[in-house]
C-alpha positions in Angstrom: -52.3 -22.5 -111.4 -51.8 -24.0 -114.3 -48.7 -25.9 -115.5 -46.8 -26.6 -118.8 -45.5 -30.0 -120.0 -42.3 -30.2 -121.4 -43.4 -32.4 -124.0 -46.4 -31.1 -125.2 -46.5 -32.3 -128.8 -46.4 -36.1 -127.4 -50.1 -37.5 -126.6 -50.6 -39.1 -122.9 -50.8 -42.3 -122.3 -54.3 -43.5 -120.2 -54.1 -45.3 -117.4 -54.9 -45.9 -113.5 -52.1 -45.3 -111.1 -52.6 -46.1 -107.3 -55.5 -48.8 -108.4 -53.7 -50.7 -105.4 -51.3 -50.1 -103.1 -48.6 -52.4 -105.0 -48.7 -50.3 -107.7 -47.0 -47.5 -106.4 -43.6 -48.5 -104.7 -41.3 -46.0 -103.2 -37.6 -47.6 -101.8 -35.7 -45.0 -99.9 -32.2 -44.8 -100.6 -30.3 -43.5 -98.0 -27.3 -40.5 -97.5 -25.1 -42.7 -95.7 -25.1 -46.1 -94.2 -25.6 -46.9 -90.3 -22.2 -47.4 -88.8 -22.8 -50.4 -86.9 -22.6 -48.8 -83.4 -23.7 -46.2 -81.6 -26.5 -44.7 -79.3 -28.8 -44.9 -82.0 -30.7 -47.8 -83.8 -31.4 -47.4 -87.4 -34.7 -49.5 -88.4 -35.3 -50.2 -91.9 -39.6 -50.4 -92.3 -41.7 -51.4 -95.3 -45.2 -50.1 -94.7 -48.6 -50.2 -96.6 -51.2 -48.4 -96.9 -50.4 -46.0 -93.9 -48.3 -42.5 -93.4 -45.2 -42.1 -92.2 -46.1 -40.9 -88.8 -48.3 -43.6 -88.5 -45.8 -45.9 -88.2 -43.4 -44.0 -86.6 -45.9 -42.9 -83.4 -46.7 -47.1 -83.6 -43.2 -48.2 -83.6 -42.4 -45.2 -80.4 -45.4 -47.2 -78.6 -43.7 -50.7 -79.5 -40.5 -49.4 -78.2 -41.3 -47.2 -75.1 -39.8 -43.9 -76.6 -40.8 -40.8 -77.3 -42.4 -40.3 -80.6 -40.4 -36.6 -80.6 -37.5 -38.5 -80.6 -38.0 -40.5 -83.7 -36.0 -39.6 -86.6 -37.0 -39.9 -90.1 -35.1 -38.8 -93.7 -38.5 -38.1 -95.3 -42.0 -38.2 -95.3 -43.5 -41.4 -97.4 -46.7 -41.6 -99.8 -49.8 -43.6 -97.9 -51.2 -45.1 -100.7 -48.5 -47.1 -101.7 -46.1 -50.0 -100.3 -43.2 -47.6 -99.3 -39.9 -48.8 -97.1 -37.9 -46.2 -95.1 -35.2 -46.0 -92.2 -36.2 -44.1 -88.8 -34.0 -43.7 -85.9 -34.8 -44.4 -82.3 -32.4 -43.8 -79.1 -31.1 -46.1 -76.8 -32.7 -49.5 -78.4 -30.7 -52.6 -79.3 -31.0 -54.4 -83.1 -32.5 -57.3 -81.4 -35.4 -55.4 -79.8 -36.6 -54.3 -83.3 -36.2 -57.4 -85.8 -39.3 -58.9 -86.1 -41.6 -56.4 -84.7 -44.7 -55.7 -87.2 -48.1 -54.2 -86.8 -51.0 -53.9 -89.6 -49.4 -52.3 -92.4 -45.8 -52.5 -91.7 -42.9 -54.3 -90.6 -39.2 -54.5 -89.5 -37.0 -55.4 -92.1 -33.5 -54.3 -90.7 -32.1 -53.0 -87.4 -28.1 -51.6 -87.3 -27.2 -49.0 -84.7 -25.7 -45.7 -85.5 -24.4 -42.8 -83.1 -26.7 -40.0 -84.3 -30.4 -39.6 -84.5 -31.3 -39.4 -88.4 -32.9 -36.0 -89.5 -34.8 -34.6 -92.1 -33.5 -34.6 -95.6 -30.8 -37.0 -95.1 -31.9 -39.3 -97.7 -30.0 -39.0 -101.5 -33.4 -39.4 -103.1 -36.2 -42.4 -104.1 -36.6 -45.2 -106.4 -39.7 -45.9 -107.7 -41.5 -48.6 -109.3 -44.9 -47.3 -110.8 -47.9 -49.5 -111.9 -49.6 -47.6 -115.2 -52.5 -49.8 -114.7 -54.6 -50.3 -118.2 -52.1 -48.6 -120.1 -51.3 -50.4 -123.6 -49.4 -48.0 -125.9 -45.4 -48.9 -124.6 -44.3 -47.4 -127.7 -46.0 -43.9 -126.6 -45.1 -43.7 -123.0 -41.6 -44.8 -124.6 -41.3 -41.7 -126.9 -42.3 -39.4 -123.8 -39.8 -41.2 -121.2 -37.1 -40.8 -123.8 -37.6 -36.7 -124.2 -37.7 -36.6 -120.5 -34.3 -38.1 -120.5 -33.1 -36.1 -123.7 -34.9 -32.7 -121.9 -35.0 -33.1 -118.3 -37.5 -33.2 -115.6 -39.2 -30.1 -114.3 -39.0 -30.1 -110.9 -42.3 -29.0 -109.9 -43.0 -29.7 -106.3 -46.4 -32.3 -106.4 -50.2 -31.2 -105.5 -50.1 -33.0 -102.5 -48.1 -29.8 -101.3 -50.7 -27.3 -101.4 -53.5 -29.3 -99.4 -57.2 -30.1 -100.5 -57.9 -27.6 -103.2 -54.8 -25.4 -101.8 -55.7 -24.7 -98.8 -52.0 -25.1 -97.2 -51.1 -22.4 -99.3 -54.1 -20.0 -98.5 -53.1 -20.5 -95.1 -49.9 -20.1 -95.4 -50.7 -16.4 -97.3 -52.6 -15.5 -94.3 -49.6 -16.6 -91.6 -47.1 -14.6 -93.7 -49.2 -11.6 -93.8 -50.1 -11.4 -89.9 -53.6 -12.2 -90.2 -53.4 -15.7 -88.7 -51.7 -17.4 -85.8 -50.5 -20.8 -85.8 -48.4 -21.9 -82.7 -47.6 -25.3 -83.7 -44.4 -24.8 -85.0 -44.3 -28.0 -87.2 -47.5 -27.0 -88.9 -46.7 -23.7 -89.4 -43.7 -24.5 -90.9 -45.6 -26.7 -93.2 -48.0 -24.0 -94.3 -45.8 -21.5 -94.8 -43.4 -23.9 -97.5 -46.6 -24.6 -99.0 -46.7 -21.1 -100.3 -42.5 -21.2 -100.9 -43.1 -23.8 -103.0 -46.3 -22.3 -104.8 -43.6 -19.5 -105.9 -41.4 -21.3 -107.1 -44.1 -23.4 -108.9 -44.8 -20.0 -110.8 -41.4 -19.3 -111.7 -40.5 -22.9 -113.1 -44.0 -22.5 -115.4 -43.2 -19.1 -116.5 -39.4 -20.1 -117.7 -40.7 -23.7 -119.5 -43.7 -21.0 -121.4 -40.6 -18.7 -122.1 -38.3 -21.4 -123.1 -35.4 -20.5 -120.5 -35.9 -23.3 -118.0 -32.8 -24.9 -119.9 -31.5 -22.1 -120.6 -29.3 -19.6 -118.3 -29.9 -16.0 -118.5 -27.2 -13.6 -117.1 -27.9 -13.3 -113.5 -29.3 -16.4 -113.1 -28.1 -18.3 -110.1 -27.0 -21.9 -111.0 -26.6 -25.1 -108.7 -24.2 -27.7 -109.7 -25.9 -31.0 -109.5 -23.6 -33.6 -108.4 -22.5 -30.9 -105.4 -25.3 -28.6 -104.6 -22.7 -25.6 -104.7 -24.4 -21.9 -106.2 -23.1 -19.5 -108.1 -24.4 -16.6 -110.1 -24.5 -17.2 -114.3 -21.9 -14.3 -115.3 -21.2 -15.4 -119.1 -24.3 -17.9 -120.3 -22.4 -19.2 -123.4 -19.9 -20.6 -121.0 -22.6 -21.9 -118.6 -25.2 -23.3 -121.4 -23.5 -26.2 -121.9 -23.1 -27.2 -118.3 -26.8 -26.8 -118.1 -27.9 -28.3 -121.0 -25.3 -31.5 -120.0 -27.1 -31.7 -116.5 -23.7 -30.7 -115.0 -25.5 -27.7 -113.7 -29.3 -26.7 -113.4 -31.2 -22.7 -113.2 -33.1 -22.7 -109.9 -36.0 -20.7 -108.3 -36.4 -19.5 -105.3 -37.7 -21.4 -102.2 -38.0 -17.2 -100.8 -36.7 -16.9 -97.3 -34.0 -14.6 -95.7 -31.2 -17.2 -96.1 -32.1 -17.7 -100.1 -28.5 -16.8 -101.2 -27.3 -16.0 -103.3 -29.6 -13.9 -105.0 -30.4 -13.6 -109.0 -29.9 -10.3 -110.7 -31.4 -8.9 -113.6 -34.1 -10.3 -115.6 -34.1 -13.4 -113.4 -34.6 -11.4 -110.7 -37.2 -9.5 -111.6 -39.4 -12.8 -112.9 -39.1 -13.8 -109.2 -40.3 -10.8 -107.8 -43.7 -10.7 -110.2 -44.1 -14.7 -109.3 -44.0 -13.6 -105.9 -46.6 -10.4 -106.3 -48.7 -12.8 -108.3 -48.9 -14.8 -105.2 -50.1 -11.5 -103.1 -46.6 -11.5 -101.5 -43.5 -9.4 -101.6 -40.0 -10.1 -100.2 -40.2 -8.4 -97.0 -42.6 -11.0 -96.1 -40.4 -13.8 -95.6 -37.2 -11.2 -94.4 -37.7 -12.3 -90.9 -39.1 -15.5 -91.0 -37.1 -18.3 -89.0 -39.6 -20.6 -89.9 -38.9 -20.1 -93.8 -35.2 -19.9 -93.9 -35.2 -20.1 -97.6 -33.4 -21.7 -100.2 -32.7 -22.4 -103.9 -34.1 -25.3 -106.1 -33.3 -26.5 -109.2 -35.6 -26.4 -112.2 -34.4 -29.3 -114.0 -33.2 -32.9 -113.0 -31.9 -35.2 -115.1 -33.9 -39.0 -115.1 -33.3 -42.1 -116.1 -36.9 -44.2 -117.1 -37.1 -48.1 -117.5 -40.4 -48.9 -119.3 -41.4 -52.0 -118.6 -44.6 -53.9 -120.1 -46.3 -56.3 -117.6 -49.5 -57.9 -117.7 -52.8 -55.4 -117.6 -50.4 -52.5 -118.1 -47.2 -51.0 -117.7 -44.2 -50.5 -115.3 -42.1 -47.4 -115.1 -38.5 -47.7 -113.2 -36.5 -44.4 -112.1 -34.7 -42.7 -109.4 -35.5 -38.9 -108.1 -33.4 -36.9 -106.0 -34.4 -36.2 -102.1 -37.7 -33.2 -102.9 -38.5 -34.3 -106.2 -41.9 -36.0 -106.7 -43.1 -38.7 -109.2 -46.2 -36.7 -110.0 -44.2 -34.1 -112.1 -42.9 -37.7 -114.5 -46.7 -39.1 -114.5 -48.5 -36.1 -115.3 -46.0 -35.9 -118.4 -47.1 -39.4 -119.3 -50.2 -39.4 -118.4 -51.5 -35.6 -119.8 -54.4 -36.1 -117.5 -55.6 -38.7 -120.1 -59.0 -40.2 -119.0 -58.2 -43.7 -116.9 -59.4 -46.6 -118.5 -62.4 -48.3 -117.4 -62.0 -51.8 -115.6 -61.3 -52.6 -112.0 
């Protein structure tokens, strides 16, 4: 599937990313802070060069616990130098300071009385390595209509699988002609195809120019609280979206996915989902895909920073938003530079 920029008339800028692990840092920034006390210890990791269950099932092993009753916000990139906090029961701070293994290490330890679950993290900061790159003035222009324009909030490759397979299996699940009783997995598979929809849908409304722009119908998210409603007057609405006070969304499609669009909106979401060899009775009964709405466009903020053999990019994302939608804008696929 192929997707559009948002600022196409501005050349990419060449360069390696992920030459070295250093290159590509990811600092999680919590939903809350640990309380302090509690049943629960909170441990703050930096890791390199390894996945987040990695270190998760080495940590349980460290600390005699169950690796099902880990808790993680998120999962982190491997090929990078990434910190996170996980959760483990029943464990005092002193037990966990200092501990390290190849590839990661303790960096904090504060109790809190719940296990941490999945999603509760407001979002990344990244610091990004454009290894080889030399034109600051380019990557400048491009990070500067990001900011004026918005991000589209396409989920990232690594979703689909080696050459999409996730979502081919997924397709298959979906459609009764595959079984998959790991629950995890199959949950996995099957949002690799959610998000494959909504993939569609977000391309279609940046080729139609109405990713920014609400279309009666349309159901809107307001950013700062996450609260839907449907788009009944779009002159009153536009400039809410086009402030970043509010953003369209697509559908994540699932039998809680409410509200629903109407109209025009709603009929864009049923062809994405026929182009995908799918309809919505589908996903109507599928506890495994409850559903929900995304947003199309995030507002960003980009540092550009030149550094020796290249250039840094500074910004935050939201919790579900991945820094390959803001490279591939600067980057255009532009060939990498030759050099170590």
């Amino acid at each position: 599937m192929e997707l559009p920029y948002v600022t196409p008339e501005l050349p990419g800028v060449s360069a390696r990313i992920k030459a070295l692990p250093e290159d590509f840092v990811v600092d999680e920034i919590p939903l809350y802070p640990a309380a302090g006390e509690g049943d629960h210890l909170f441990v703050r990791v930096e890791k390199r060069g390894l996945d987040t269950l990695q270190v998760a099932r080495s940590l349980a092993r460290a600390f005699g616990v169950s690796a099902r009753d880990v808790g993680i916000a998120g999962q982190k990139d491997r090929h990078a130098v990434t910190t996170q906090w996980m959760s483990f029961p029943g464990l005092a701070p002193e037990k966990a300071l200092g501990i390290s293994g190849e590839g990661f290490r303790v960096l904090e330890a504060i109790r809190h009385p719940h296990k941490l679950r999945m999603g509760h993290l407001r979002g990344n900061r990244f610091r990004i390595r454009l290894r080889g790159a030399t034109d600051v003035e380019a990557v400048e222009r491009i990070a500067r209509a990001l900011e004026a324009r918005g991000l589209p909030n396409y989920f990232g490759e690594q979703r689909f699988g080696r050459a999409g397979e996730n979502a081919a299996m997924g397709r298959r699940i979906l459609r009764g002609e595959e079984k998959v009783r790991d629950r995890r997995l199959r949950s996995l598979l099957i949002s690799a195809v959610q998000s494959e929809i909504f993939n569609r849908v977000l391309a279609r409304r940046i080729r139609e120019g109405t990713w920014d722009r609400p279309l009666p119908g349309d159901v809107l998210q307001k950013l700062e609280t996450g609260g839907l409603f449907v788009c009944e007057a779009p002159e009153v609405d536009l400039p809410r979206v086009r402030s970043f006070e509010c953003s369209v969304t697509g559908p994540l499609p699932g039998p809680r996915m409410r509200p629903s669009p109407r109209g025009e909106p709603a009929r864009l979401e049923e062809e994405a989902m026929r182009e995908a060899g799918l309809s919505p009775e589908d996903f109507a009964s599928r506890r495994d895909a409850p559903g929900a709405r995304r947003p199309l466009r995030l507002p960003v903020r980009i540092a550009v920073l030149p550094v020796p053999d290249g250039i840094v990019l500074d910004f935050e994302l939201p919790a579900g938003a991945y820094a390959t939608s803001l490279l591939r804008e600067i980057t255009k696929d532009a060939p990498a530079p030759s050099g170590d």
